[in-house]
C-alpha positions in Angstrom: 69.4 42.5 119.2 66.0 43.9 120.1 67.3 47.4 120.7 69.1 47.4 117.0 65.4 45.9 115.1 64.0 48.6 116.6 67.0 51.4 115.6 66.2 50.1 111.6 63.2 50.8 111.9 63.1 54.5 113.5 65.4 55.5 110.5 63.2 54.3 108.1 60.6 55.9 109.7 62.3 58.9 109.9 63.5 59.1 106.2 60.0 58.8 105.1 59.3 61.6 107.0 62.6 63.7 105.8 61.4 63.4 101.9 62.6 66.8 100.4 59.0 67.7 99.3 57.4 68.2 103.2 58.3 71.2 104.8 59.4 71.2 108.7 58.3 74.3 110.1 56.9 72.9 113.4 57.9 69.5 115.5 56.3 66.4 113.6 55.9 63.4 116.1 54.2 59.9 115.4 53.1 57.8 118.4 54.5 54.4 118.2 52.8 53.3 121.1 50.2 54.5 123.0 49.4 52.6 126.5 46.0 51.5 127.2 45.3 53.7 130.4 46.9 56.8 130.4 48.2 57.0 134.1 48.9 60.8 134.0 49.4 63.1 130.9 52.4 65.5 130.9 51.5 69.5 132.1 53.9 72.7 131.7 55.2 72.6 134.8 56.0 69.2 135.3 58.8 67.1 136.0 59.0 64.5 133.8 61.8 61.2 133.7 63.0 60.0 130.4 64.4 57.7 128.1 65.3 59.1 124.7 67.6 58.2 121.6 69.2 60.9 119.4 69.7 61.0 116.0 70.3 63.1 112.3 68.1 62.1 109.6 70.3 59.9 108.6 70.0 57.6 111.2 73.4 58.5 113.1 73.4 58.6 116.8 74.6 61.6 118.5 73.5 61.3 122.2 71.4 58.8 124.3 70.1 58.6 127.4 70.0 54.7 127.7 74.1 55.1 127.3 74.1 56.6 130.3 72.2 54.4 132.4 69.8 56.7 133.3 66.8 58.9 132.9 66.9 62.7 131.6 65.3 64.5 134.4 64.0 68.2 133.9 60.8 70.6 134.4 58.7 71.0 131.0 58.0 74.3 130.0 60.6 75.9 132.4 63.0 76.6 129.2 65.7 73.5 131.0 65.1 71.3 127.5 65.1 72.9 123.5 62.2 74.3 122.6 60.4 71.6 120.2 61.3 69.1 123.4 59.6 71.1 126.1 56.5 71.5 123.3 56.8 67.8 122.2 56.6 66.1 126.1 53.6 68.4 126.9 50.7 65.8 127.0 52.5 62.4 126.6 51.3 59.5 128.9 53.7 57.5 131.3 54.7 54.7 129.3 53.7 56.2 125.7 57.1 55.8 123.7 56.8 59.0 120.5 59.0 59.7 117.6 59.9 63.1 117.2 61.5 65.5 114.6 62.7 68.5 115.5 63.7 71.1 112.8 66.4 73.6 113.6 65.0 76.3 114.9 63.1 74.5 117.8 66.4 73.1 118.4 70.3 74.1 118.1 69.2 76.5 115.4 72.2 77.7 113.2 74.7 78.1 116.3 74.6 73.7 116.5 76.0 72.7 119.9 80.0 72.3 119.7 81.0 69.4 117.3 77.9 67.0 118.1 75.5 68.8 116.8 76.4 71.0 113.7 74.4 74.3 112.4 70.5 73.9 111.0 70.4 70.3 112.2 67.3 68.7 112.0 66.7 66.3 115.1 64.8 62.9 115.5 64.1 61.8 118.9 62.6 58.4 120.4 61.1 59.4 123.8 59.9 56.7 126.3 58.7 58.7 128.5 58.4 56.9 132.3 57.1 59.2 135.0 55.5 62.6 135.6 55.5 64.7 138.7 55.1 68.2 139.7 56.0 69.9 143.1 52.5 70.8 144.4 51.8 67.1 144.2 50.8 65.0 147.5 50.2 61.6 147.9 47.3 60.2 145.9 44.7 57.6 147.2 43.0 55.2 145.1 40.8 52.9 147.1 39.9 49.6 145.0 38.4 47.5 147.7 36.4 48.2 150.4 35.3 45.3 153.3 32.0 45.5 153.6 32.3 46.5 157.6 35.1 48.4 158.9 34.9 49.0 162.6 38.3 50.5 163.0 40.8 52.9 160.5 44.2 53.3 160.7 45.4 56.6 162.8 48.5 58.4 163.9 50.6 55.4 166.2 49.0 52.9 165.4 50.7 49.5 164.4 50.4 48.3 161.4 50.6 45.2 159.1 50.4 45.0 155.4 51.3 43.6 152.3 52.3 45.5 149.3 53.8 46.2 145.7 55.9 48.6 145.2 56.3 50.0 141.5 57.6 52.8 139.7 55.2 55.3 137.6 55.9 52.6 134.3 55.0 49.8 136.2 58.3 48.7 137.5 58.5 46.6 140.1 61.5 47.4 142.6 60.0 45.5 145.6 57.3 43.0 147.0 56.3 41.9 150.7 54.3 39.3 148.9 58.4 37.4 147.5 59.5 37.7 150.9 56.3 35.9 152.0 56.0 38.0 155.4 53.8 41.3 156.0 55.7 44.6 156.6 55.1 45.8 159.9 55.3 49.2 161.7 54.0 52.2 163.0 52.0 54.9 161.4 52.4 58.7 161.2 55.6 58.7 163.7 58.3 58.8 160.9 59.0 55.2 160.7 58.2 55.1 157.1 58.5 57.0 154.4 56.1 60.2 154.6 54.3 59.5 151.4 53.3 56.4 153.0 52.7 57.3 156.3 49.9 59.4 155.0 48.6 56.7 152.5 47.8 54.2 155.4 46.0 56.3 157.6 42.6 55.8 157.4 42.9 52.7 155.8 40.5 49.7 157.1 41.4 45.9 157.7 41.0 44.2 153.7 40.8 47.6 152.5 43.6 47.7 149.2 44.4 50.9 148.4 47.3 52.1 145.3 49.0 55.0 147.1 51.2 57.1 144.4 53.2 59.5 145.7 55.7 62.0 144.4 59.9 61.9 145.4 59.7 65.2 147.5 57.3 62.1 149.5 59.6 59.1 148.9 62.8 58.5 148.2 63.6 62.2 146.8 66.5 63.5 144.7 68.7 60.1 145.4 66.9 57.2 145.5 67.2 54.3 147.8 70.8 53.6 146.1 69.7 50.7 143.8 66.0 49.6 142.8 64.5 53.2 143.1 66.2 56.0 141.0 66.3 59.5 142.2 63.3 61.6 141.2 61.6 59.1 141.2 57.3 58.6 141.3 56.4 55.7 143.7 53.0 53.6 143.8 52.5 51.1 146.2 50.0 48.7 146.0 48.8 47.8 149.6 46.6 45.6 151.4 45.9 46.2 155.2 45.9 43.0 157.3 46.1 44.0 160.9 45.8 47.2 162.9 46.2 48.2 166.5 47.6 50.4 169.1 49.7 49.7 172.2 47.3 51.4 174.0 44.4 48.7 172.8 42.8 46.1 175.6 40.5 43.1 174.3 37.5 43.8 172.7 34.4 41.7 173.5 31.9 42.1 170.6 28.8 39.9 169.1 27.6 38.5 172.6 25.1 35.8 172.2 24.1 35.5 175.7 21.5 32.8 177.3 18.1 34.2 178.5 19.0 31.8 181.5 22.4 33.1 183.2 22.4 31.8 187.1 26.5 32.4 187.4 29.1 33.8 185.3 33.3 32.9 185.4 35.3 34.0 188.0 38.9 34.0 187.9 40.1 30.2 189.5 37.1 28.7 187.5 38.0 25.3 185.3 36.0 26.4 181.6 35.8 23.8 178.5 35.4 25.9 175.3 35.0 25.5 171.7 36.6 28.3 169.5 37.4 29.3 166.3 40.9 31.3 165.9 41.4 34.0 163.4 43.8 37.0 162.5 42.5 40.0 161.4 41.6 39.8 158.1 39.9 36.6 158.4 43.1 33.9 158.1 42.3 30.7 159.9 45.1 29.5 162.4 43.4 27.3 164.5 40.1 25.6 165.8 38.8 23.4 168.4 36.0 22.0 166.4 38.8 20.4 164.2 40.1 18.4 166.8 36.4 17.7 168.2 37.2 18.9 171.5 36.9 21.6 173.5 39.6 23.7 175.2 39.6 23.3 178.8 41.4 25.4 181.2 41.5 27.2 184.6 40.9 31.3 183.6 42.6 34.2 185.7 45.3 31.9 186.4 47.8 32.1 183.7 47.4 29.3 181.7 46.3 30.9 178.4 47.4 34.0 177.1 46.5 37.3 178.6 43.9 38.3 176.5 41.8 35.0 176.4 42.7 34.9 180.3 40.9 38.3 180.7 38.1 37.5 178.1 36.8 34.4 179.6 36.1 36.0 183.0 31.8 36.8 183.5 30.6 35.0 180.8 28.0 32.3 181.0 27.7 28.4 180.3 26.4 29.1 176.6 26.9 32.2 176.5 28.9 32.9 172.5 31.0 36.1 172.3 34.4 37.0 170.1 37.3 38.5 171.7 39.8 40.6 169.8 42.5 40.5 171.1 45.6 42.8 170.5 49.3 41.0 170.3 50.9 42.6 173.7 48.5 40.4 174.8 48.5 37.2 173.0 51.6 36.4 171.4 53.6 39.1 171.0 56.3 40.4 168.1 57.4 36.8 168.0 54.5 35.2 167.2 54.3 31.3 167.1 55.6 30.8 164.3 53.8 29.5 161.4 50.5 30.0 162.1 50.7 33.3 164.3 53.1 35.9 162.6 54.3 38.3 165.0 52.5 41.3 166.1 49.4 39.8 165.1 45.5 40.7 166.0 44.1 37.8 167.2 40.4 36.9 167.1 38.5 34.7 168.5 35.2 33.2 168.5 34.0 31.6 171.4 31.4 29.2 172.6 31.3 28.3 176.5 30.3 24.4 177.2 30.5 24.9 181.0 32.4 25.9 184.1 33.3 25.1 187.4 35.4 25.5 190.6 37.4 23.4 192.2 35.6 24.4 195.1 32.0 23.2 193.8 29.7 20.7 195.3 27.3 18.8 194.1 24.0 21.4 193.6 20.4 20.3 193.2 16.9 22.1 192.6 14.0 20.4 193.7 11.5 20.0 190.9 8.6 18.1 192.1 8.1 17.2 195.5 5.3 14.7 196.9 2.7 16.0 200.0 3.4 13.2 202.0 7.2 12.7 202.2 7.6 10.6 205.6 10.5 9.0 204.6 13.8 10.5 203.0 16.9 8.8 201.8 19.8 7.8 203.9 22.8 6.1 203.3 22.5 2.6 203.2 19.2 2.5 201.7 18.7 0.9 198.6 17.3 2.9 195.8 15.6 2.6 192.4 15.3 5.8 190.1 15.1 7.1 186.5 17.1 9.6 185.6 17.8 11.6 182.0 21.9 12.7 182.0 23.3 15.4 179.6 26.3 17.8 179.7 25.7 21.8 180.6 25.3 22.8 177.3 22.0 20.4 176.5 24.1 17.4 174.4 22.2 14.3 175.7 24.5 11.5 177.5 22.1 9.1 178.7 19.0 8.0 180.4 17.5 4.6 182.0 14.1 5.6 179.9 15.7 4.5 176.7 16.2 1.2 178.6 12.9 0.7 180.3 13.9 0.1 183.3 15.2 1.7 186.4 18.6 2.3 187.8 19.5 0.5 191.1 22.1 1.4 194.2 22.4 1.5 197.5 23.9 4.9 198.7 27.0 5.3 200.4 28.2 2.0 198.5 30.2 3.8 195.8 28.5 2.3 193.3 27.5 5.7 191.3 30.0 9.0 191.5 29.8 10.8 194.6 27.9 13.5 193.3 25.1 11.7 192.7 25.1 10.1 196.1 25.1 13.3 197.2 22.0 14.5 195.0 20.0 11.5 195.8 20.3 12.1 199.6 17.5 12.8 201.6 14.4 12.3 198.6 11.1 11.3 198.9 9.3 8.3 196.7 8.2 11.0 193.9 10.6 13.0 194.1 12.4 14.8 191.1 15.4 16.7 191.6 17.8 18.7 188.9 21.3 17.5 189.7 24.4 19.5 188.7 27.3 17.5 189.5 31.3 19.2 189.1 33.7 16.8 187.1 35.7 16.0 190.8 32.4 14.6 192.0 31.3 12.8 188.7 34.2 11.4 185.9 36.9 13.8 186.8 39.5 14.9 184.4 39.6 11.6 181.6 35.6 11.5 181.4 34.3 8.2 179.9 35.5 7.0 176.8 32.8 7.9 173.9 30.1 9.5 176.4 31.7 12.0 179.2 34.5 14.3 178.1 37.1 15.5 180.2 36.1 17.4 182.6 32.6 17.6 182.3 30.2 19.6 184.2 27.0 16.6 184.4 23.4 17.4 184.7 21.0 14.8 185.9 17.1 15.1 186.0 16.7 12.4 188.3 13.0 11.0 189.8 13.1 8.0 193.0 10.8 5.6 191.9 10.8 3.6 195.2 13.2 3.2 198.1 14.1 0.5 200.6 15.1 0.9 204.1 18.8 0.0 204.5 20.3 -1.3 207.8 22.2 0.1 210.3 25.6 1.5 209.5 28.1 -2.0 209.7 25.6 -3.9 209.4 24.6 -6.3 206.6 22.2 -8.7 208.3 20.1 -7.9 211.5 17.1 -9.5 213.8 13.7 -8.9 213.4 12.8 -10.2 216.9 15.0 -11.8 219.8 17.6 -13.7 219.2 17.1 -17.5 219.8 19.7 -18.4 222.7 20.0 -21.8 221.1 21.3 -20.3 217.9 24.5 -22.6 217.1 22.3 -25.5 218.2 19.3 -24.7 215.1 21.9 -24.0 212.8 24.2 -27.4 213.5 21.4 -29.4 211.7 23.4 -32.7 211.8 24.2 -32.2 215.2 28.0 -32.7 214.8 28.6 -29.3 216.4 30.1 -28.3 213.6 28.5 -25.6 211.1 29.0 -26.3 207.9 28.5 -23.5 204.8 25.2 -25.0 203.5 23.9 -25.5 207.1 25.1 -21.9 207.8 23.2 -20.4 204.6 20.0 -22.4 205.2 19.6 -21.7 207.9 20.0 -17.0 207.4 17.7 -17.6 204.6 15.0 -19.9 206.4 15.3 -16.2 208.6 15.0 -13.9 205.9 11.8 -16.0 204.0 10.0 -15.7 207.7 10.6 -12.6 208.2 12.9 -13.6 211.3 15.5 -11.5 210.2 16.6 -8.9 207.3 19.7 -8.4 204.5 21.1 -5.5 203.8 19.2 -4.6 200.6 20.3 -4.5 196.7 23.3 -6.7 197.5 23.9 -10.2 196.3 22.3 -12.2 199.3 24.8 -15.1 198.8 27.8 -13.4 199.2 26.7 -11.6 202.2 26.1 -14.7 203.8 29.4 -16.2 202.2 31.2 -12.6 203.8 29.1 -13.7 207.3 30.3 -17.2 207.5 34.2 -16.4 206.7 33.9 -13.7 209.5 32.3 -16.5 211.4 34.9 -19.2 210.8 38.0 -17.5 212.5 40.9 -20.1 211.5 39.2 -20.3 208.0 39.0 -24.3 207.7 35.6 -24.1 206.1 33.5 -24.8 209.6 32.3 -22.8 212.5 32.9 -24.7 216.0 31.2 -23.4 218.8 34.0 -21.7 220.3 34.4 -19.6 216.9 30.8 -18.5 216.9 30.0 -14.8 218.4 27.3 -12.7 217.3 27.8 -9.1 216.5 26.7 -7.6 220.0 29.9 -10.1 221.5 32.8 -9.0 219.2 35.0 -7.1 220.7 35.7 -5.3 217.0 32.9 -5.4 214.9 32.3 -7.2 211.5 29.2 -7.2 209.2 27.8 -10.4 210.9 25.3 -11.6 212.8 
């Protein structure tokens, strides 16, 4: 319906132009529309691509192109058209659509052209003209955006990913990564594309977007692709470079922020907890430990993460921020992961290390401060009081007894604090402060505490012993100050009943302990080491100690915490 408004209209154009009273001695052509850019105007020379409509005066149709389903292709000014043609397409834009009258002698002249065209015919012509070419063309680059870095172009073999449009010379669109919803990806300059295109990438940078026009002889040539792209046929792609690199790439470690203070670097076996934010190449979030407000944790040079992170975690330091780029052969490969990864995807990565450790770590300590007189050191068994200030490797506070105003209280080899800090608080002076760095196997292990510790946590302790008091003797958890009295069932069998009872029994250790007779085993509940001492005591367990059942310590022929 469109196509036949439009016919009415061009013969009543064209009468008006046909009035008896205007001489035709040269083409006459009226623009009927004009496009706003003009893309490329039409040389001698050129090969232009077609649509037209032919017709007499009077409005009768004698030949068209759109009949046919296709373009007239031809050479301008290379005498393959009639003469007021090849003068009429000379300077006419892609996409500008021109009525034009032809009198006879630019035309068929007085010979016609068989029995479609008879002698002195005057012609009238609507030309939609829809692409321009010429053989000396090559591809043309028209870069758009630039990123404002671009640390790597595209060169010969190097892989590529991009997104594109893919138009004709009139804006047609004959094909679109962005409907399939998936990159195109390949190599460059090794024949894998088409050679216009091959040369439009190279150089490109990641986020560059470039229109690349090239000519057929470049593209698709004299045939086409078969369906979307006719033969002859001008092609402009509109692309955007995601991702670039080359099977020959390894990581790339770039933007180091490393700490002033760097006393060991990762080894491969090391256990690392890591905070990271993960990228592709042009800037696409996939993934983030900071969302899940925890760090990654893992053993490097091992296998557990992918090749690339493996190899880019090993020698950095606790602090220490760096990204790693790292190519697909040695991340995830041409499969991808999916959703979030697309195959043959640049990954990068940027990286904060909490802390580290090995397996094989003990518990390490500096000496800070350190008394002049230091006669006596810790041992195990003695009871301690200390303040101490906790935090994880990377500074985050955890805890500290000054926020409580008071001290913290143990007595060592009791397992009453991890074992690394028994370790650290071995063999320390009143006065004394020590820098404690305790592994995760020696302080909360893998499940941390709840709220406080993560996971596998590296802990550091500034700890200072405020005062110390003399344990006992390994196995034992109440001795004599002074000789044993030989009567000692007798003194504690008050009611003479030679039976001992509990409260006779518990009267009479702490009547001992208040003279100075005899001595606890410090920071433990007094009461229930006497309790513990009188069950050893009473050997069939009926609540009382006969004589027979009484042994001190020295008599037992295994030993018990008694006596």
């Amino acid at each position: 319906m469109i196509r036949h408004v439009f016919y009415l209209s061009l013969l009543v154009a064209f009468a008006a132009c046909d009035a008896p009273h205007v001489p035709l001695d040269d083409i006459f052509i009226e623009k009927t529309f004009v496009p706003e850019q003009c893309v490329r105007a039409v040389k001698v020379g050129d090969y232009v691509r077609y649509h037209y409509i032919g017709m007499f005066p009077d409005g009768t149709k004698f030949d068209s192109s759109y009949d046919r389903g296709s373009t007239y292709n031809v050479f301008v000014g290379k005498k393959q058209l009639i003469q007021g043609m090849d003068k009429a397409l000379v300077g006419m834009c892609v996409n500008e659509r021109s009525l034009v009258k032809i009198p006879p002698h630019l035309a068929y002249g007085k010979q016609g052209y068989g029995n479609i065209i008879p002698p002195d015919s005057i012609l009238h012509f609507d030309v939609l003209l829809l692409d321009v070419w010429n053989p000396e063309d090559g591809v043309q680059i028209n870069t758009y955006h630039m990123p404002t870095t671009c640390s790597r172009k595209v060169e010969v073999s190097d892989y590529v990913r991009y997104h594109y449009n893919g138009t004709l010379l009139d804006g047609t669109l004959f094909d679109s990564s962005h409907t399939r919803m998936r990159t195109y990806d390949t190599y460059v300059g090794i024949g894998w594309l088409i050679a216009g295109m091959d040369q439009g990438l190279l150089g490109m940078c990641v986020g560059e977007r470039r229109i690349i026009t090239m000519p057929p002889a470049l593209g698709y040539g004299e045939n086409g692709d078969g369906s979307d792209i006719p033969g002859q046929a001008s092609l402009v792609f509109d692309v955007v470079l995601l991702d670039l690199h080359n099977p020959r790439d390894g990581i790339a470690v770039t933007n180091q922020q490393v700490p002033q203070s760097c006393t060991r670097k990762t080894v491969a076996g090391d256990f690392v907890r890591y905070h990271y934010n993960g990228s592709l190449l042009d800037g696409t979030f996939f993934d983030s430990s900071y969302s899940r407000n925890r760090t990654y944790d893992t053993y490097v040079g091992r296998g557990y993460v992918i090749a690339g992170m493996d190899e880019g975690l090993i020698g950095v330091c606790v602090g220490e921020k760096r990204t790693i780029t790292i190519p697909p052969h040695l991340a995830y490969g041409e499969e991808g992961t999916g959703s979030k990864i697309p195959g043959s995807a640049v990954l990068v990565f940027d990286v904060h290390i909490i802390d580290f450790h090995n397996p094989s770590d003990n518990t390490e300590f500096t000496v800070t401060y350190k008394p002049e007189e230091c006669d006596k050191q810790t041992k195990k068994g003695d009871f301690v009081k200390y303040h101490y200030n906790a935090s994880l490797m990377d500074g985050s506070p955890i805890d500290s007894t000054h926020n409580y105003g008071k001290t913290y209280n143990i007595v060592l080899g009791a397992n009453q604090v991890v074992p690394g800090m028994e370790d650290g608080l071995m063999d320390m002076c009143v006065g004394e402060r020590r820098r404690l760095v305790i592994p995760p196997h020696l302080g909360y292990g893998e499940r941390g505490v709840t709220d406080e510790v993560p996971g596998s946590a590296v802990l550091v302790f500034d700890v200072e012993l405020v005062e110390m008091e003399e344990g006992l003797p390994e196995g034992y958890m109440f001795i004599w100050n002074e000789d044993v009295s030989p009567d000692l069932f007798s003194e504690m069998d008050k009611d003479n009943n030679e039976l001992v009872e509990t409260d006779e029994f518990t009267d009479y250790i702490i009547r001992q302990v208040n003279e100075g007779k005899g001595r606890l085993a410090p920071g433990f509940d007094p009461y229930r080491i006497i309790d513990n001492m009188f069950s050893n005591q009473d050997r069939d367990g009926d609540g009382k100690i006969t004589a027979a059942e009484f042994k001190l310590k020295a008599d037992e022929a295994a030993a018990h915490d008694e006596l």
